[in-house]
Legacy VTK file of the C-alpha trace (Angstrom):
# vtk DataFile Version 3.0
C-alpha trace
ASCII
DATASET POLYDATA
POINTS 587 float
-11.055 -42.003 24.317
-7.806 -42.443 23.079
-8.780 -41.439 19.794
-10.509 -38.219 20.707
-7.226 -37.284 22.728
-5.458 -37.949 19.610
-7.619 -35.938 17.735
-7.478 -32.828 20.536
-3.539 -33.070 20.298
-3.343 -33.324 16.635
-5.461 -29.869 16.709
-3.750 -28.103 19.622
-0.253 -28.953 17.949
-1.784 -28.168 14.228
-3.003 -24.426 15.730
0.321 -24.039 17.488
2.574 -24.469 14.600
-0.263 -22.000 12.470
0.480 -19.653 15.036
4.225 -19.529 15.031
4.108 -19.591 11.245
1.937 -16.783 11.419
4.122 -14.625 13.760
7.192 -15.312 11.746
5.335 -13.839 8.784
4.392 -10.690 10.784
7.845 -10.390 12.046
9.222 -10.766 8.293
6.233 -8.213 7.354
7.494 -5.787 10.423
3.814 -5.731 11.881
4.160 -7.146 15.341
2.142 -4.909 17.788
4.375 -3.264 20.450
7.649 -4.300 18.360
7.149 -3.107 14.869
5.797 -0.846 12.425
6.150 -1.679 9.003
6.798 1.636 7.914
6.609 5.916 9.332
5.819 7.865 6.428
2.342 6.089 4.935
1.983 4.883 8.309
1.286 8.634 9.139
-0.551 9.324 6.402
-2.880 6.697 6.989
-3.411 7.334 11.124
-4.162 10.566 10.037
-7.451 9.140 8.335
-8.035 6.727 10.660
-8.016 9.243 13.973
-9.896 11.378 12.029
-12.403 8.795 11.060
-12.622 8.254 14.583
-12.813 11.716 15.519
-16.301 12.240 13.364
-17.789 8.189 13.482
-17.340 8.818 9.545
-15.609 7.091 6.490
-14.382 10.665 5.717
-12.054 13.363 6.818
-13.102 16.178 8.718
-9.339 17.760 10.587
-7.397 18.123 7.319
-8.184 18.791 3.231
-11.079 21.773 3.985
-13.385 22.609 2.869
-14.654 19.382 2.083
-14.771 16.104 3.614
-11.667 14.019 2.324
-12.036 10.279 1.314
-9.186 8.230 1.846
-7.692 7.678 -1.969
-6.744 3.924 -1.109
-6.605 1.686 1.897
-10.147 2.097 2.963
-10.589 -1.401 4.444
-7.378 -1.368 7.017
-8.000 2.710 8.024
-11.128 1.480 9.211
-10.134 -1.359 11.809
-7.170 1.167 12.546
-9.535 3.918 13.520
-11.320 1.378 15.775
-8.476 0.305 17.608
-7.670 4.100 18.160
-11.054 4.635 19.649
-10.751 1.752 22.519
-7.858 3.404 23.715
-4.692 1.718 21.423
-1.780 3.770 21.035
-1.408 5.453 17.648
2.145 2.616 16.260
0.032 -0.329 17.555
-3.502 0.316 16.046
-1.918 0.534 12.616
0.452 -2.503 13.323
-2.233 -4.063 14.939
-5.047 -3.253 11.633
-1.584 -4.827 9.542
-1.458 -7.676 11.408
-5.072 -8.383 11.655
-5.367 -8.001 7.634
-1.908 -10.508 7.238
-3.985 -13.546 9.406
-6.768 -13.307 7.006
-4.363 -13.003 4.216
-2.456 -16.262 5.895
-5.335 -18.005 6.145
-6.546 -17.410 2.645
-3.592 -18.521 1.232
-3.657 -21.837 3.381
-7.370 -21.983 2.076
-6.325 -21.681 -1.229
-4.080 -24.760 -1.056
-6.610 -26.517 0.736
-9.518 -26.284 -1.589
-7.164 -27.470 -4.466
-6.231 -30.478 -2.253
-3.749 -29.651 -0.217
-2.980 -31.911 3.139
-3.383 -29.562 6.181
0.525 -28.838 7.438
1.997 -28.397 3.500
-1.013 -25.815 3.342
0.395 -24.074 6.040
3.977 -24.556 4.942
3.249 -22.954 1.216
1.027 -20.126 3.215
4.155 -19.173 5.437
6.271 -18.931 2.062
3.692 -16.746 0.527
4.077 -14.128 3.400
7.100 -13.927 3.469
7.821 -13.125 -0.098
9.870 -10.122 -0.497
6.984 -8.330 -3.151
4.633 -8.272 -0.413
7.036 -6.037 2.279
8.538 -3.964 0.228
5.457 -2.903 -0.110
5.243 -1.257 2.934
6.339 1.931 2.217
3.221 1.908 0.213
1.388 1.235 3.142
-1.965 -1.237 2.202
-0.726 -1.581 -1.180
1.498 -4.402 0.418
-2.005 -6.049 2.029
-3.284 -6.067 -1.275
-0.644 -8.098 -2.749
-0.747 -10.289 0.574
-4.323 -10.748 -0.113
-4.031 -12.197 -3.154
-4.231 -16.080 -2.622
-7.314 -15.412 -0.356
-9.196 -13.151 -3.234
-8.105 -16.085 -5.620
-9.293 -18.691 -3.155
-12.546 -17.040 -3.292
-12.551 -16.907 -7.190
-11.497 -20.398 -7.533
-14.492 -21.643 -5.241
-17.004 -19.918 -7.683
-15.672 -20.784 -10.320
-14.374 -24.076 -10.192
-15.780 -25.442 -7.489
-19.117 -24.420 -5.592
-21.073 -21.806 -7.185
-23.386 -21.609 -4.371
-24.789 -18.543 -2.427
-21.817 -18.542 0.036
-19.014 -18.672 -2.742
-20.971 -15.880 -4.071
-20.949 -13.573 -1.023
-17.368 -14.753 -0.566
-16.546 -13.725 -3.739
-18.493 -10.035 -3.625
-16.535 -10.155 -0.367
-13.314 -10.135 -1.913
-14.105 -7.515 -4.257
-15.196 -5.281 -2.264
-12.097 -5.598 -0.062
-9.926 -5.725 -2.947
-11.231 -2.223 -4.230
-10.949 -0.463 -1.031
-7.324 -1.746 -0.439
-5.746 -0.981 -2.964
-5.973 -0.198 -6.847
-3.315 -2.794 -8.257
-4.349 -5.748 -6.417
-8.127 -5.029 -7.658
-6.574 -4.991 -11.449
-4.551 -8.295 -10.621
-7.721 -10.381 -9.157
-10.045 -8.854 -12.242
-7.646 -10.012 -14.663
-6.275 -13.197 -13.231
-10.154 -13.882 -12.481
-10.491 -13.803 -16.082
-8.329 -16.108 -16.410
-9.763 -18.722 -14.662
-13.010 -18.086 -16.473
-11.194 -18.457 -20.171
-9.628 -21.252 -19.310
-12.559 -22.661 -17.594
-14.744 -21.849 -20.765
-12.183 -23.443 -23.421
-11.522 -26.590 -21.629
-15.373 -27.149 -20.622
-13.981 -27.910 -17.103
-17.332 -26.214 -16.140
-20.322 -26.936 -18.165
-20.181 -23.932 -20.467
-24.135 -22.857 -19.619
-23.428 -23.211 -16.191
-20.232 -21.061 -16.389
-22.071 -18.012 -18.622
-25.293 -17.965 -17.034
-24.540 -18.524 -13.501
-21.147 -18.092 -13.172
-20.158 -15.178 -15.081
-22.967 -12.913 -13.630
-21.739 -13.140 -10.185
-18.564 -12.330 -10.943
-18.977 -8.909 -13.146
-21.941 -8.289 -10.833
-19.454 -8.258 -7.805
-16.486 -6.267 -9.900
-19.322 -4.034 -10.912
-20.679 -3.223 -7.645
-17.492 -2.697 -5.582
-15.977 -0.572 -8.338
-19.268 1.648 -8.176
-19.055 1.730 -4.141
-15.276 3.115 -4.722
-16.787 5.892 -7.519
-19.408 7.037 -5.294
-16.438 7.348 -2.270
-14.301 8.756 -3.697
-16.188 10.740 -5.881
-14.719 10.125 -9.299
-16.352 8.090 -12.131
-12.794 8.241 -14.165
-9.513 8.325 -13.137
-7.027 9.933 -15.617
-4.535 7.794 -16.762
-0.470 8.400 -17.009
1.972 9.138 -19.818
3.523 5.831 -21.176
7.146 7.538 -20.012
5.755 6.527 -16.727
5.023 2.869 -17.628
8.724 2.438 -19.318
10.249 3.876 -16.823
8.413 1.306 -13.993
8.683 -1.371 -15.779
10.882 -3.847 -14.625
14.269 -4.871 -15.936
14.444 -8.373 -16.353
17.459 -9.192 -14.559
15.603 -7.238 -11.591
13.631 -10.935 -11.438
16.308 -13.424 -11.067
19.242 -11.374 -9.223
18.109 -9.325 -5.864
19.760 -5.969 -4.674
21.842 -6.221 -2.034
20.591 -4.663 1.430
17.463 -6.792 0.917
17.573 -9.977 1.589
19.369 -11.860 4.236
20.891 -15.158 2.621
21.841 -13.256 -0.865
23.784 -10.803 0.618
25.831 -13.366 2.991
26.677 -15.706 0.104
27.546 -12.433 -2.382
24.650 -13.592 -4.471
22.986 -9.791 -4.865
23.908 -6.842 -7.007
24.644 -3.336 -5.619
21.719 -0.978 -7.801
21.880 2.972 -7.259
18.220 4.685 -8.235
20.223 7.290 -9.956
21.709 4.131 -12.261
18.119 3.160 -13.596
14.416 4.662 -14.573
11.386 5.040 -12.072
12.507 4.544 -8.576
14.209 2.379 -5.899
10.966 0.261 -5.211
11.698 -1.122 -9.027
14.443 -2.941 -8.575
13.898 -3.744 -4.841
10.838 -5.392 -5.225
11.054 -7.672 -8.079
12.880 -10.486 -7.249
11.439 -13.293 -7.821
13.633 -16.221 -8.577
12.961 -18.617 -5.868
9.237 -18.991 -6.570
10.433 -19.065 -10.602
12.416 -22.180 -9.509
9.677 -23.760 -7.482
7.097 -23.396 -10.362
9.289 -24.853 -12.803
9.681 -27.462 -10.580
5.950 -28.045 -10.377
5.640 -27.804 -13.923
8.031 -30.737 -15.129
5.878 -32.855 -12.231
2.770 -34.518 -12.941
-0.328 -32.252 -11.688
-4.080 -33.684 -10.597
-5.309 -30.703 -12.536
-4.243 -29.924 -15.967
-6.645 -27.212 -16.739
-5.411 -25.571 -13.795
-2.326 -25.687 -13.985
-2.780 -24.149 -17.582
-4.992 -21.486 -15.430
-1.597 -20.644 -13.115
1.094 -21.043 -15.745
-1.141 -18.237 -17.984
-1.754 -15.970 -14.975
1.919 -16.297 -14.221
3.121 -15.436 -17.862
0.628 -12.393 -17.815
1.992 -10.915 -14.246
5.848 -11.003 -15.580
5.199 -9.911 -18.752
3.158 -6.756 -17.709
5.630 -6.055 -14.935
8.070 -5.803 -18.171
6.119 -2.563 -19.115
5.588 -1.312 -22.321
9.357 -2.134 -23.064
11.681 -4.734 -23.214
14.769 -4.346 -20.557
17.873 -5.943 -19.418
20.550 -4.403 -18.127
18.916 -1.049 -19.173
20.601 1.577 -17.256
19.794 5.751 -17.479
21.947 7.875 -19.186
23.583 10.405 -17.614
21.721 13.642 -16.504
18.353 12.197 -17.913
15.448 12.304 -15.526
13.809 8.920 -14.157
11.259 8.658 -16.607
11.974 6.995 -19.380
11.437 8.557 -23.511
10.703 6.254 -26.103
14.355 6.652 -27.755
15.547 4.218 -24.691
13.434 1.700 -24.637
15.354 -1.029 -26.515
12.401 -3.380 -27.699
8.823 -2.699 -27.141
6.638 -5.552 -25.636
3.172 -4.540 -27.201
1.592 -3.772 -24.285
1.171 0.025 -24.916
-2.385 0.045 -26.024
-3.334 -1.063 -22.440
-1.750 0.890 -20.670
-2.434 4.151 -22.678
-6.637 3.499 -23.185
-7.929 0.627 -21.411
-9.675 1.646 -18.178
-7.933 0.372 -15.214
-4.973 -0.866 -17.232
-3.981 2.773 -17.651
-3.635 3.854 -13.947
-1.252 0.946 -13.453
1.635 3.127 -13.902
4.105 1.196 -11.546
4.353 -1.842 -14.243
6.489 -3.541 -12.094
3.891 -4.201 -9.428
2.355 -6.471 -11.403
5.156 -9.296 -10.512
3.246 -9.803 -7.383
0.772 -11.382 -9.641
3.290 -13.251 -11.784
4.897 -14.511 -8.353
0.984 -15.551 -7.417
0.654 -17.525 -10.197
4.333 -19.360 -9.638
3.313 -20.027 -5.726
-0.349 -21.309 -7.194
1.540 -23.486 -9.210
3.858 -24.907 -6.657
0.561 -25.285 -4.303
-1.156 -27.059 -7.339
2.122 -29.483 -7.198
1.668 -30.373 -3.469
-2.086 -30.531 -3.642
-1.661 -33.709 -5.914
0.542 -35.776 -3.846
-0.704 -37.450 0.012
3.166 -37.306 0.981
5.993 -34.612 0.236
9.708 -35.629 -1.153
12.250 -34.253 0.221
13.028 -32.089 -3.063
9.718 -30.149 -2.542
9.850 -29.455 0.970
13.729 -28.406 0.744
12.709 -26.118 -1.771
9.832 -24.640 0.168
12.055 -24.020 3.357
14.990 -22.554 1.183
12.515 -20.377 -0.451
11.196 -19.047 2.998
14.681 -18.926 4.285
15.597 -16.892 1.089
13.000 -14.330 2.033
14.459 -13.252 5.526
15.086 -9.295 5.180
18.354 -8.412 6.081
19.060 -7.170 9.518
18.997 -3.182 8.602
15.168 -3.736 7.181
14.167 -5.615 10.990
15.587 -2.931 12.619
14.525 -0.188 10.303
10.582 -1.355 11.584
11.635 -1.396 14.924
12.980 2.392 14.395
9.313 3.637 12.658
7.427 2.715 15.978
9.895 4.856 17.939
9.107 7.599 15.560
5.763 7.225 15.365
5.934 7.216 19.172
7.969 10.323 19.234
5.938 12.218 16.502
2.518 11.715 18.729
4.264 12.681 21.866
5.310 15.943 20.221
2.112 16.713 18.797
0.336 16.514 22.263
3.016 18.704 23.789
1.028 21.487 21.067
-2.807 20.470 22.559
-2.657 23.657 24.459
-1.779 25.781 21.935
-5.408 25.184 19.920
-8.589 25.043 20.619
-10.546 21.954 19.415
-12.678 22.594 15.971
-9.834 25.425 15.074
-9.634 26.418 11.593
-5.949 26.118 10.596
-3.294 27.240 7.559
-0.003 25.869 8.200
1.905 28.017 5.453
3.684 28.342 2.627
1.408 24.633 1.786
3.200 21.926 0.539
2.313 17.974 0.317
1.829 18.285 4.283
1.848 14.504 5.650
2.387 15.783 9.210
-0.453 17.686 8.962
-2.867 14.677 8.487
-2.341 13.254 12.060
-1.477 16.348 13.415
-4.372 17.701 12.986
-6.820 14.529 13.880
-4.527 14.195 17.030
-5.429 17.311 18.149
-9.038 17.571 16.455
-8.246 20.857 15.056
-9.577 21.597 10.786
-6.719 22.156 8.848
-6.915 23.420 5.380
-3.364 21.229 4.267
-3.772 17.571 3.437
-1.085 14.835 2.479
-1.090 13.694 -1.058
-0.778 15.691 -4.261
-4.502 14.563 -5.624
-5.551 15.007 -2.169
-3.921 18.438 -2.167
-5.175 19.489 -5.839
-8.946 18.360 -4.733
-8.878 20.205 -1.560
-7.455 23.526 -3.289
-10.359 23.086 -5.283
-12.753 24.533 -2.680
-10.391 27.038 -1.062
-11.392 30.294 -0.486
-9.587 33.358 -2.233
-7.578 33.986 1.073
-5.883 30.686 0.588
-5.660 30.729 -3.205
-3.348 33.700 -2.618
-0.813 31.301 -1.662
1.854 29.132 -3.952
2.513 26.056 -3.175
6.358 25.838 -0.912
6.382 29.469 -1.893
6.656 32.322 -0.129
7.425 35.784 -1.742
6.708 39.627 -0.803
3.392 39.559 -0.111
3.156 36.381 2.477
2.978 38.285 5.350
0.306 40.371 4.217
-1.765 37.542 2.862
-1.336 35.734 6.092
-3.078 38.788 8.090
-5.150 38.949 5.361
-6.704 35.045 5.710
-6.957 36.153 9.494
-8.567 38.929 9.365
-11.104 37.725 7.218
-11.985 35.185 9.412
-11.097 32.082 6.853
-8.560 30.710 9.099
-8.147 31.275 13.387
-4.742 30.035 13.237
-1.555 30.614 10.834
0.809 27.965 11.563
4.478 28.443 9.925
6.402 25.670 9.750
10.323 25.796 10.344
10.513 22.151 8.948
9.597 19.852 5.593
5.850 17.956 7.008
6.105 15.691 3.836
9.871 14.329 5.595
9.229 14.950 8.803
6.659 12.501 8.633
8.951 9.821 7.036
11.905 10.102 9.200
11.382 11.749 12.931
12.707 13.626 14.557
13.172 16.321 11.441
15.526 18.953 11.495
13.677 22.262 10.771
15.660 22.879 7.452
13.461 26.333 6.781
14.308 28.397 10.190
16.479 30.674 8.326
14.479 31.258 5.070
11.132 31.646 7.648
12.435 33.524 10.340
12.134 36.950 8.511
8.554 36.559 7.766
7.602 35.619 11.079
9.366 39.014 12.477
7.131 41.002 10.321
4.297 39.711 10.789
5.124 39.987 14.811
6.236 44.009 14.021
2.377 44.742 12.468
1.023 44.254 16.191
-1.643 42.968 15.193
-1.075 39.333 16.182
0.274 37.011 19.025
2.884 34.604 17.969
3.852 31.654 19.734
7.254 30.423 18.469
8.841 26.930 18.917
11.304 24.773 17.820
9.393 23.505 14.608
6.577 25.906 13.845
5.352 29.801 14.635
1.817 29.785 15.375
0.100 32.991 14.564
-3.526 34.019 15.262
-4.975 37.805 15.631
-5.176 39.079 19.007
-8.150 40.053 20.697
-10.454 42.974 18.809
-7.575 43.784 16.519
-7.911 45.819 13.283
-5.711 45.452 10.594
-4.852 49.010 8.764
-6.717 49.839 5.603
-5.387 47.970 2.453
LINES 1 588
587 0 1 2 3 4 5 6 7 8 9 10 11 12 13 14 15 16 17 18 19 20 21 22 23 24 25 26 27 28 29 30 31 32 33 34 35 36 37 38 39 40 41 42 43 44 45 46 47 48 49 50 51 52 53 54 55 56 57 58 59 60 61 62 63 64 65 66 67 68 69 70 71 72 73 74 75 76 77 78 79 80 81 82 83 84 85 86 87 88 89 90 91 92 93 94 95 96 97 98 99 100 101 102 103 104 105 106 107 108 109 110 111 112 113 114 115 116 117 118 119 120 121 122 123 124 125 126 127 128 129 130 131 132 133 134 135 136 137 138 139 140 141 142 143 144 145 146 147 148 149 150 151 152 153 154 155 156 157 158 159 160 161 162 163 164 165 166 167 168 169 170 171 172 173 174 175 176 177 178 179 180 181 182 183 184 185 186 187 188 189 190 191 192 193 194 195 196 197 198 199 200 201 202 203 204 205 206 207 208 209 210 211 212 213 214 215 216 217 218 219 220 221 222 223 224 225 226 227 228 229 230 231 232 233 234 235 236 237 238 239 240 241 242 243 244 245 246 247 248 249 250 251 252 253 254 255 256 257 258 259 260 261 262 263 264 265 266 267 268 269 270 271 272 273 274 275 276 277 278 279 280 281 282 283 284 285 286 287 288 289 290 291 292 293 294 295 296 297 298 299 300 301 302 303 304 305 306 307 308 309 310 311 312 313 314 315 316 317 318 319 320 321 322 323 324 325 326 327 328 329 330 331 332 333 334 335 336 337 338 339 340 341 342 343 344 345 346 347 348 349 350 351 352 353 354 355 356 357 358 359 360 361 362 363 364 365 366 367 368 369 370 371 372 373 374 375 376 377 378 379 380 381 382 383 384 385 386 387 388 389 390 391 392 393 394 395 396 397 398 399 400 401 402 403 404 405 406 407 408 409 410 411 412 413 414 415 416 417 418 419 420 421 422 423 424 425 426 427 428 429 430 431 432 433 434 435 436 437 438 439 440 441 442 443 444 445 446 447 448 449 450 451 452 453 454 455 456 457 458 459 460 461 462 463 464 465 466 467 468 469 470 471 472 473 474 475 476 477 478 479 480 481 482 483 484 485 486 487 488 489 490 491 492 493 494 495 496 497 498 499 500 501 502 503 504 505 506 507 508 509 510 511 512 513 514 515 516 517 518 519 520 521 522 523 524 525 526 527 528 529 530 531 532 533 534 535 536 537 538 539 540 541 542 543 544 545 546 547 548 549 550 551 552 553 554 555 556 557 558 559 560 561 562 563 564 565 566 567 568 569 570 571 572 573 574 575 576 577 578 579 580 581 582 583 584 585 586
């Protein structure tokens, strides 16, 4: 008796301190329901998908992108559970935070599987899956919506690889491992390339140390895995409804890839503990190539440390520790780009991508990324330090696995790590702000229910890359003809009738007002909607002042003096539809 009450304790305390350790990592991520959102912009984007997926019980878009149904270009796999929480009735912030938070559990407790299955005593499991959740790579991310779940995901995809390979080829490994795939490819693009290739890795290193029986490994083994990268790359193809994706100029690729100070010294206004000890460096994007997200998200220094650490220790697995130390070389060397950097800053009035006369030292790594498929769409090099920083965390979880108690050295360095990885105040509260917008931004758009009728075809004009429009439009379960997303846009445009071909994109010119009655009176669109505000920034930072009243305004007048049309004006947009058995004068 006593030792079943011991038992129940151990588990009721063990599932407890899981379950604060997981809500620390969703706070750190910003995805607490009813608190947070990690993010407004790509948060929008993808609600817009997910109420329309609700909308139409499809895995397509029917409200915005017409003529055609739209497929969601990435992020498939957390639209979907966000479309089902906005069916039951959960408000439009907390279905996505909630989908976020429902896709960072499994990624928690894939990680703590991974440490488990290599060994791994059950509270250092938990410890090392807190510390991967908390790494900054994973929410700076968020801005780029799932692309951050992908790169949480990763110790749970390689949990799944390690089981078939390594461990227990059986039929369960084997659907776990299809599984993962198949997530992978509908989450998100880079995190698929980072669990082929480190996957490859374990099977090369697997092969040359005979650590599996080599017939085993090529004619059990190796089938299931290129069957199950196979199949859930064709699934995506027939989606999305590309069999090739083109790739990107190697400008792109220099310009992304990461400087290598960018790994060992953080920017300040990112992390917590840098910043108060003066440890971080102030970085402008107008300084450096590519973007902000460059420099912001490749810090990686305290998992460096902890996998050297593990490295000068004696490991139970030497063959796998070769595995992590090669997958880890591969991640920070790719995330270099196709040239060498340090301390590589952009010259004055040059644009942020990068010619080959500034790249200091090449790195070799061009022929990937300008013909190998896959390889070549990985245009943000950078990203792939989230699988460098994989391979240093697999590492460190390799060093615990091996050893039935912790020192102090390891565990100190597993709590300064996590403590290391607390986002600064202005990020918490910055996640806080996006579910107020998000909150204001739906109450807004079902102030305009009355103004449509549901199934309405729509043109919000002059077109642009129209974020807003994607909710928008699913909220109120109108068809709009804009779409967020410039491949979205360019496929969409693709099927557009003449009426809406006679339109540039953001421009407007002498003849919008006639081509505007001219798309109504042909019957292509019920509605003419003109915006008085940006709906790419208006759905990244709300509310949005409506920067285009003036240059507008004058359109909207004459297209009011034809009298051929009601207009409806508001603060934000002129709505414009033909009135009742009007005729528009010849020509």
């Amino acid at each position: 008796m006593n030792e079943t009450n011991g038992t129940t304790f151990y588990k009721v305390g063990f599932g407890l301190l899981a379950a604060i350790a997981l809500l620390f990592a969703l706070f750190v991520n910003g995805a607490l329901p009813g608190l947070m959102v990690p993010t407004t912009g790509q948060a929008i984007w993808t609600l817009g998908f997910a109420r329309s997926f609700a909308n139409g019980f499809s895995i397509y878009a029917t409200n915005f992108g017409l003529p055609d149904p739209a497929p969601i270009s990435f992020g498939l796999a957390a639209a979907l559970p966000t479309a089902l929480f906005l069916k039951i009735g959960i408000s439009t912030a907390d279905a996505y935070s909630l989908a976020f938070a429902l896709w960072f559990a499994i990624a928690f407790y894939g990680a703590y599987r991974f440490v488990r299955v290599i060994g791994g005593k059950g509270g250092i499991s938990l410890l090392c899956a807190l510390l991967w959740l908390t790494v900054p790579v994973i929410w700076q991310h968020s801005d780029y919506s799932m692309t951050s779940l992908g790169i949480a995901l990763l110790p749970a995809y390689f949990y799944a690889a390690l089981r078939l390979v390594r461990y227990e080829p059986d039929l369960p490994s084997s659907i776990l491992f299809v599984a993962a795939a198949l997530s992978a490819v509908f989450m998100d693009g880079y995190s698929f390339m980072m669990f082929a290739s480190g996957t490859a890795v374990l099977l090369l290193v697997a092969f040359v140390s005979r650590s599996v029986k080599r017939s085993e490994l090529l004619y059990r083994r190796l089938p299931i895995v290129a069957a199950g990268f196979a199949i859930s790359y064709l699934l995506y193809t027939i989606y999305i409804g590309k069999a090739a994706f083109e790739g990107e100029d190697l400008d792109f690729f220099r310009a992304f890839g990461s400087n290598v100070e960018f790994f060992f010294i953080p920017t300040r206004g990112i992390l917590w503990l840098p910043d108060l000890f003066g440890f971080s460096a102030d970085r402008q994007e107008i300084n450096y190539f590519g973007d902000g997200s460059v420099f912001n998200a490749s810090f990686a220094l305290v998992l460096i440390i902890a996998a050297i650490y593990s490295l000068v220790t004696k490991s139970p697995d030497a063959r796998l520790k070769v595995a992590f130390l090669l997958i880890t070389l591969c991640g920070f060397y790719m995330a270099l780009g196709p040239s060498f950097k340090l301390n590589v800053l952009r010259p004055e009035g040059v644009g942020a991508l990068m010619p080959l006369q500034y790249a200091p030292w090449r790195t070799g790594t061009e022929f990937l990324s300008s013909y190998l498929p896959g390889f070549n769409n990985m245009r943000a090099s950078y990203r792939w330090v989230a699988l460098g920083m994989f391979g240093t965390w697999a590492l460190l979880a390799l060093h615990v696995a091996g050893r039935r108690a912790q020192s102090g050295i390891t565990i100190a360095i597993i709590l300064a790590s996590i403590a290391f990885n607390i986002p600064t105040y202005a990020i918490v509260a910055a996640n806080a702000d996006s579910r107020q917008a998000i909150v204001g931004m739906d109450d807004y758009i079902e102030s305009l229910r009355p103004i449509f009728r549901p199934s309405e075809k729509v043109a919000f004009l002059p077109f642009r890359n129209d974020f807003f429009v994607n909710y928008m439009a699913s909220k109120l379960n109108i068809r709009a003809y804009n779409i967020g997303g410039d491949k979205n846009l360019a496929a969409a445009m693709a099927g557009w009738p003449d009426t809406m071909r006679a339109f540039d994109l953001g421009a407007t010119g002498p003849h919008f007002g006639s081509n505007v009655l001219q798309l109504l009176k042909k019957g292509d669109a019920d509605v003419a909607v003109i915006p008085y505000m940006d709906l790419l920034w208006a759905a990244h930072a709300w509310p949005h002042a409506p920067e285009y009243v003036e240059e507008m305004q004058p359109y909207v007048d004459e297209l009011q003096s034809s009298g051929v049309v009601d207009i409806t004006r508001t603060e934000n947009f002129a709505f414009v539809r033909l009135k009742p058995n009007a005729r528009l004068p010849a020509g």
